[in-house]
N, C-alpha and C positions, 0 to 999 in steps of 0.2 A: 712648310718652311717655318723659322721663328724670330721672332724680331728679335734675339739672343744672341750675340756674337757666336758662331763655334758649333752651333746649332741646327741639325738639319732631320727633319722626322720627315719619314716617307707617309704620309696623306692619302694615299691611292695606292691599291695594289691588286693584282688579281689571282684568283684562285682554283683551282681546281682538285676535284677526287673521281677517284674509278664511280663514283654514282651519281655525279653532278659534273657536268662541263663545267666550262670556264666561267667564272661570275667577278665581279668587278665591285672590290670595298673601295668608297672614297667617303674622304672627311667631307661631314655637313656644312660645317663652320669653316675659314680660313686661321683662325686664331684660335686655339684650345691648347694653349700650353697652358702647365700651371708653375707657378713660380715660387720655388720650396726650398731654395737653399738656405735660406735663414735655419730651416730648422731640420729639411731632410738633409743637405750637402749636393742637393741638385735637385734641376729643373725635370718637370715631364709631361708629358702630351695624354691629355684624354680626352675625350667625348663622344659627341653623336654619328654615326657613319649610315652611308644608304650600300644596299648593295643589288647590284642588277646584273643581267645574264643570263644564265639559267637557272639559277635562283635568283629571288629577289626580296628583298626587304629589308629592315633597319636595325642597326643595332649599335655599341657600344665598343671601343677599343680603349688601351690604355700603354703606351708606348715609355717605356725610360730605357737607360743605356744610349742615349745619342747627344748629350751635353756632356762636356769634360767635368768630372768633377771638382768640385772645388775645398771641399770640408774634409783639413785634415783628422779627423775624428772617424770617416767615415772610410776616404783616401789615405793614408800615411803619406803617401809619395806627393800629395799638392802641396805638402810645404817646403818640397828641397825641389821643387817645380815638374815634377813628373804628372802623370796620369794615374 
């Protein structure tokens, strides 16, 4: 979750392939947004993840598309109040 009005990144998820069962990525940290609207037009989530199951070990995600944007530059449509 993000302390970002508007804002909600999935944290945990689980996964699976025809050559690995189920395995289970979750964020390390509670807080790894990053805070870029000044200069991207929106916020996004990276960092450190564990994952276990049947596979296991650590690695890296990087999440954006889950904050409304806000930079008409980037958005057209955030200045006559859309998405």
């Amino acid at each position: 979750d993000s302390p970002n009005p508007g804002a909600i990144h999935p944290t945990h998820w689980w996964s699976s392939s025809p050559t690995a069962r189920a395995s289970t990525v979750r964020s390390r940290l509670p807080d790894q947004e990053v805070e870029s609207r000044a200069t991207a037009g929106f916020n996004y989530y990276e960092g450190a993840v564990s994952v276990g199951g049947s596979v296991k070990g650590v690695g890296y995600m990087e999440l954006t598309g889950y904050t409304p944007q806000t930079n008409p530059f980037i958005n057209p449509f955030a200045a006559f109040g859309g998405r």
